[in-house]
C-alpha positions as CSV (number, residue, x, y, z in Angstrom):
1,X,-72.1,-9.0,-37.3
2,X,-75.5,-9.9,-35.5
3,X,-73.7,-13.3,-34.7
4,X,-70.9,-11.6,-33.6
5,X,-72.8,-9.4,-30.9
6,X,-74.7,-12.2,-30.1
7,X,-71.3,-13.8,-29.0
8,X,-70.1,-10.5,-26.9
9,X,-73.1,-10.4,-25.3
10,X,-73.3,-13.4,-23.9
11,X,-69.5,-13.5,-23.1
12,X,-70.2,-10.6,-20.6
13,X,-72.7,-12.1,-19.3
14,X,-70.9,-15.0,-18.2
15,X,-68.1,-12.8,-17.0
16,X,-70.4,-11.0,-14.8
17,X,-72.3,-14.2,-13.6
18,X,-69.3,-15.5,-12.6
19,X,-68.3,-12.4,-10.4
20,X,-71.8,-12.4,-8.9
21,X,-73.4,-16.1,-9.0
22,X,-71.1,-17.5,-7.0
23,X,-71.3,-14.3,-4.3
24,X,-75.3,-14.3,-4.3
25,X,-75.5,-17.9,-3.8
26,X,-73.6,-18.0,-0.4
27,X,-75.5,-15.4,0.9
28,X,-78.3,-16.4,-0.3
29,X,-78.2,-19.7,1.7
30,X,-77.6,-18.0,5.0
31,X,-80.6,-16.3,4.5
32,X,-82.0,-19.1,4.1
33,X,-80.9,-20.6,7.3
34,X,-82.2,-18.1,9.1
35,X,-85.4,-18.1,7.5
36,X,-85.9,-21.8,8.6
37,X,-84.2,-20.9,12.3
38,X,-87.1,-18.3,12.5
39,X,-90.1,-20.3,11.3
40,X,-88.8,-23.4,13.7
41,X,-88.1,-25.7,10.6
42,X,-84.3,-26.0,12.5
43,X,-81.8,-28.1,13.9
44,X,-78.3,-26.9,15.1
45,X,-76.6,-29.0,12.9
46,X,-78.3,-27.0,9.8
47,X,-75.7,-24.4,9.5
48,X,-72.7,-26.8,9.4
49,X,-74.4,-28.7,6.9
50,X,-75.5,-25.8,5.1
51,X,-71.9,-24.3,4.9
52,X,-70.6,-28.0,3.5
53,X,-73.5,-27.5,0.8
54,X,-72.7,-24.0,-0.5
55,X,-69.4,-24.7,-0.4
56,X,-69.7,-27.0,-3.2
57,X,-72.2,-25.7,-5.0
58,X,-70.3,-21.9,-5.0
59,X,-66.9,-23.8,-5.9
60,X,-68.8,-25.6,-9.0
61,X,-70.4,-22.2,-9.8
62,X,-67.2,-20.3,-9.9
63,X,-65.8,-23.6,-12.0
64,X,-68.5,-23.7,-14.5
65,X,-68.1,-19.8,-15.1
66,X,-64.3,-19.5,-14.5
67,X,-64.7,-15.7,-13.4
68,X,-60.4,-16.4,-13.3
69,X,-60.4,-15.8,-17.1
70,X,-60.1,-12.3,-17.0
71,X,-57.2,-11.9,-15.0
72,X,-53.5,-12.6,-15.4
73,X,-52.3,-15.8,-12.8
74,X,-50.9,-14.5,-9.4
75,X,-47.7,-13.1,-10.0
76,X,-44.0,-14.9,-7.7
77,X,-43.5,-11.3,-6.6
78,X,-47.0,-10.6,-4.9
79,X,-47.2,-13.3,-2.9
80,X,-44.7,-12.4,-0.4
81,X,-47.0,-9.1,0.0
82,X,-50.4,-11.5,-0.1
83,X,-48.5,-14.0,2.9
84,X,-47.8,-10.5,5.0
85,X,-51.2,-9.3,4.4
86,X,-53.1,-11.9,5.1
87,X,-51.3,-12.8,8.6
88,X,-51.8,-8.9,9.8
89,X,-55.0,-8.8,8.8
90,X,-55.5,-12.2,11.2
91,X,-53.4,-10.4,13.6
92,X,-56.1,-7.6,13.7
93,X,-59.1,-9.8,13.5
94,X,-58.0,-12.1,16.5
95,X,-55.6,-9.5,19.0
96,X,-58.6,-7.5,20.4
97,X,-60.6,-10.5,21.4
98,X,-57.8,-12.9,22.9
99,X,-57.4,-12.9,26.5
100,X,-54.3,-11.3,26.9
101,X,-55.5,-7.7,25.3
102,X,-58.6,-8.2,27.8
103,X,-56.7,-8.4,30.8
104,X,-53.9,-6.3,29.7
105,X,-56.5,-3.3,28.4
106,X,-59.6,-4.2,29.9
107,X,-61.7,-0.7,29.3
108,X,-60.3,-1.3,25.5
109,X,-61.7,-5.0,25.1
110,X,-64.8,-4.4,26.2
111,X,-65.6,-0.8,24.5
112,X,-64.1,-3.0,21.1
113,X,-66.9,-5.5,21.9
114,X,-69.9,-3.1,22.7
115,X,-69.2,-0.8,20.1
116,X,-67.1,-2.0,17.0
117,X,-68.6,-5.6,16.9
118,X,-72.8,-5.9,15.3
119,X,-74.8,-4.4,16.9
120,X,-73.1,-1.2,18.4
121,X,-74.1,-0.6,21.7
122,X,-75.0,-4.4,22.7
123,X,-72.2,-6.8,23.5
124,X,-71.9,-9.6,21.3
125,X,-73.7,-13.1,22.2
126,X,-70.5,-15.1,22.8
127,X,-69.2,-12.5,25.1
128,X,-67.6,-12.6,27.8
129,X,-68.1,-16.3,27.1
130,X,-69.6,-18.7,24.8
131,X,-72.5,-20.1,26.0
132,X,-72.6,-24.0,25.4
133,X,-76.1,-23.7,23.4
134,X,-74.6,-20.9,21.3
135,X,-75.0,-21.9,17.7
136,X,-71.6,-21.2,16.9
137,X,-70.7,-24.2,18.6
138,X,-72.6,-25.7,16.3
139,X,-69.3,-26.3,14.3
140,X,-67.4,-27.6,17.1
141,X,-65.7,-31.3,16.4
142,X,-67.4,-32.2,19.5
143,X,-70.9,-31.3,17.7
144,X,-70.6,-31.4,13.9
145,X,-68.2,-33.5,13.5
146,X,-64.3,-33.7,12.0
147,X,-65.5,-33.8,8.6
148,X,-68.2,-30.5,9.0
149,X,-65.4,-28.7,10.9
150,X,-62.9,-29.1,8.2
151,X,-65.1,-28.3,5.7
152,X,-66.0,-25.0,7.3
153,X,-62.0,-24.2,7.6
154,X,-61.8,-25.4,3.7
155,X,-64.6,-23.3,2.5
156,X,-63.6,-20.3,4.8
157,X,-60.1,-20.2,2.9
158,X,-60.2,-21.3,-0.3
159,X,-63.7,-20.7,-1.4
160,X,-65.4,-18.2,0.2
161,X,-62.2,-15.9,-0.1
162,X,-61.8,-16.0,-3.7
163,X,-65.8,-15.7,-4.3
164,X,-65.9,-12.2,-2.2
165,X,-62.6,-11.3,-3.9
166,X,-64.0,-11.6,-7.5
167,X,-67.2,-10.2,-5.8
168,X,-65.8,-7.2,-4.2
169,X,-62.3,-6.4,-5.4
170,X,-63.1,-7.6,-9.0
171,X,-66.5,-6.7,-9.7
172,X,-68.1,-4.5,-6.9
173,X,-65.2,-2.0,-6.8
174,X,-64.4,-1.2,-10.5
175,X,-68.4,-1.8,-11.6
176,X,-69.0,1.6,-10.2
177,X,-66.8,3.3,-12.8
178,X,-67.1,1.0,-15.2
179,X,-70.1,-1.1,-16.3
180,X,-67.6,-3.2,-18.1
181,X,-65.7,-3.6,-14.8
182,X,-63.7,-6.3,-16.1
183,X,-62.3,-4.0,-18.8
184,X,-61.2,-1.0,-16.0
185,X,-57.2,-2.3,-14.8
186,X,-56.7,-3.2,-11.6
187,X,-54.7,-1.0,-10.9
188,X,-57.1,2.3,-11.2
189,X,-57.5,3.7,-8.0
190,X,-60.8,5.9,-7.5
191,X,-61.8,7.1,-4.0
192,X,-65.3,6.9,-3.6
193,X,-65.9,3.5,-4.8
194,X,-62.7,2.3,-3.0
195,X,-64.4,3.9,0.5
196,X,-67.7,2.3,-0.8
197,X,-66.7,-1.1,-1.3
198,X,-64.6,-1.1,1.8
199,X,-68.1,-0.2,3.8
200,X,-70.1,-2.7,2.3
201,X,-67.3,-5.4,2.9
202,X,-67.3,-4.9,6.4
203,X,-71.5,-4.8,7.0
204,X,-71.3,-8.6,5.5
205,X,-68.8,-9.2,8.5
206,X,-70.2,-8.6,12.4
207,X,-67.1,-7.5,13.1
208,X,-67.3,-4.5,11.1
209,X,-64.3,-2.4,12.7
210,X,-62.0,-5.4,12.1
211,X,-63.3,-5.5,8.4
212,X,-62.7,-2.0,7.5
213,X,-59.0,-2.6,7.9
214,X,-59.4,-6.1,6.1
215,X,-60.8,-4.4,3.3
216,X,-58.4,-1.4,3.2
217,X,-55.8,-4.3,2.9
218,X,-57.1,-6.2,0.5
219,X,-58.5,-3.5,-1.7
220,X,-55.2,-1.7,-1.3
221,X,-53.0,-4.7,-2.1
222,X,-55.1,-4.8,-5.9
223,X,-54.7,-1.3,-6.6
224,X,-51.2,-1.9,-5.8
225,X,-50.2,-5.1,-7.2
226,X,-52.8,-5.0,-10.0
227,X,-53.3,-9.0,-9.2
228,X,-56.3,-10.3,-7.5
229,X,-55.3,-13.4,-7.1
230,X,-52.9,-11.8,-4.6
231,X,-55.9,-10.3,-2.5
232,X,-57.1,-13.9,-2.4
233,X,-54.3,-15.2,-1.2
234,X,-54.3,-13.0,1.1
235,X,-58.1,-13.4,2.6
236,X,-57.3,-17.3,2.6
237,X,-54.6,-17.0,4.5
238,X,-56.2,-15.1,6.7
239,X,-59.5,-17.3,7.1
240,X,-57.2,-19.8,7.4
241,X,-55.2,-19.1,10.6
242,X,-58.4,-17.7,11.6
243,X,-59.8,-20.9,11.2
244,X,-57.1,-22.8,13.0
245,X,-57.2,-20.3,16.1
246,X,-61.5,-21.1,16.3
247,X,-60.2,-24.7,16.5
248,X,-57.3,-24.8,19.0
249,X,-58.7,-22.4,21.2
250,X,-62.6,-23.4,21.2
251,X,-63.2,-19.5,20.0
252,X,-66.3,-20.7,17.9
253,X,-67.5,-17.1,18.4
254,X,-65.4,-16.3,15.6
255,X,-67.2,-18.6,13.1
C-alpha cells in the first residue's frame, strides 16, 4: 500500500510538472533577459538567441514529462473549429494595427494603441513606427539571421502554444476547482475561474485587449470540444500566420 502511494504521488507530481515546468521556464528566461538588459550585461542579439534556447529546452521539458498523457489525441471533428479559431483570433490580433484600419478609422487606431495595448495611457514603443534600434528588430532576417527568425516563428507556434495551453487551459483553469485538475473534464465550465484565467492570459500578452478575446476563444473552444489539443491547434495557427505577417510585412512590433 505505502508503495503504492508512493507511486500516485509521484505520478501527480509529474503530471503537474509537466503542466507547469515547461510554462515557468519560458518565462523565467525572459526575466532573465531583462535582468541582464538592465544591469548592461546585453547585446541585441540576446533575445533571439534566448528564444532559440528556451525553445529547446521547454520542448525537451514538455518531452521528458509528456504533460499529453492525460488527455485524449485531438479529435478529426475539432479541428475544423481549431483552423477557424485560430485564423479569427489572428484576424483580431493583426486588423487594428494594419494600415488600412489606421487610415480608414484613424480616432479608433490610435485610442486601440494608447489605451488597449501595455501600458494604458502611453502609446506603444513601435508606434506609429518602428524605430530601427527597436529591439524587436532584433529578430529581423536582416539582424538575427534566417535561422533565429525561423526559430522564433517555430517556437511561437508549436511550442510556446501548446506549453500555455497545458499551462492555462489544462492546468491553470480547472486547478482552481480542482487540486487534481487533471481529474476535473474538460468540459466543466465554471465562471470565475474561466474569467480568471482569461485575465491572467492576457497580462502575459502586451496586447491585453486582443488577448481577452484570444483567451475567450481558446478557453471557450475546451469547454466546448472537451479537447485541448484543439485549443493548441488553434493558438499555433494563430502564432503562426501571426508570425508570417511580422515577416512579410517588417511588423517586428508584433514579436
Amino acid at each position: 500500500m505505502i508503495s503504492w502511494n508512493m507511486s500516485t504521488a509521484c505520478e501527480d507530481r509529474r503530471i503537474l510538472a509537466g503542466h507547469l515546468l515547461p510554462f515557468l521556464c519560458w518565462i523565467g528566461v525572459i526575466f532573465a533577459v531583462q535582468l541582464c538588459e538592465k544591469l548592461g550585461f546585453y547585446h541585441r542579439l540576446l533575445w533571439p538567441w534566448s528564444y532559440a534556447f528556451k525553445t529547446v529546452v521547454c520542448a525537451v521539458l514538455v518531452w521528458l514529462f509528456k504533460p499529453w498523457r492525460v488527455y485524449s489525441a485531438l479529435e478529426f471533428r475539432n479541428i475544423i473549429p481549431a483552423v477557424a479559431a485560430g485564423l479569427l483570433v489572428a484576424l483580431v490580433w493583426i486588423l487594428p494595427e494594419t494600415g488600412w484600419f489606421g487610415n480608414f478609422m484613424p480616432r479608433a487606431s490610435e485610442f486601440y494603441n494608447r489605451w488597449l495595448i501595455m501600458m494604458p495611457g502611453a502609446l506603444p514603443s513601435y508606434y506609429p513606427e518602428l524605430l530601427p534600434n527597436h529591439t524587436s528588430r532584433s529578430y529581423s532576417p536582416q539582424e538575427a539571421g534566417w535561422f533565429l527568425t525561423i526559430f522564433k516563428l517555430f517556437g511561437s507556434c508549436c511550442v510556446i502554444a501548446v506549453i500555455e495551453e497545458f499551462f492555462f487551459r489544462g492546468f491553470l483553469y480547472r486547478w482552481q476547482s480542482n487540486v487534481k485538475f487533471w481529474r476535473q473534464p474538460l468540459t466543466d465550465f465554471d465562471f470565475q475561474p474561466f474569467i480568471i484565467t482569461v485575465l491572467v492570459f492576457a497580462l502575459e500578452h502586451d496586447r491585453w485587449f486582443a488577448g481577452i478575446l484570444a483567451g475567450v476563444v481558446y478557453g471557450g473552444l475546451v469547454v466546448l470540444r472537451g479537447d485541448i489539443w484543439a485549443a493548441a491547434l488553434a493558438h499555433g495557427i494563430t502564432n503562426f500566420v501571426l508570425g508570417l505577417y511580422v515577416i512579410s510585412t517588417g511588423k517586428f512590433g508584433f514579436w
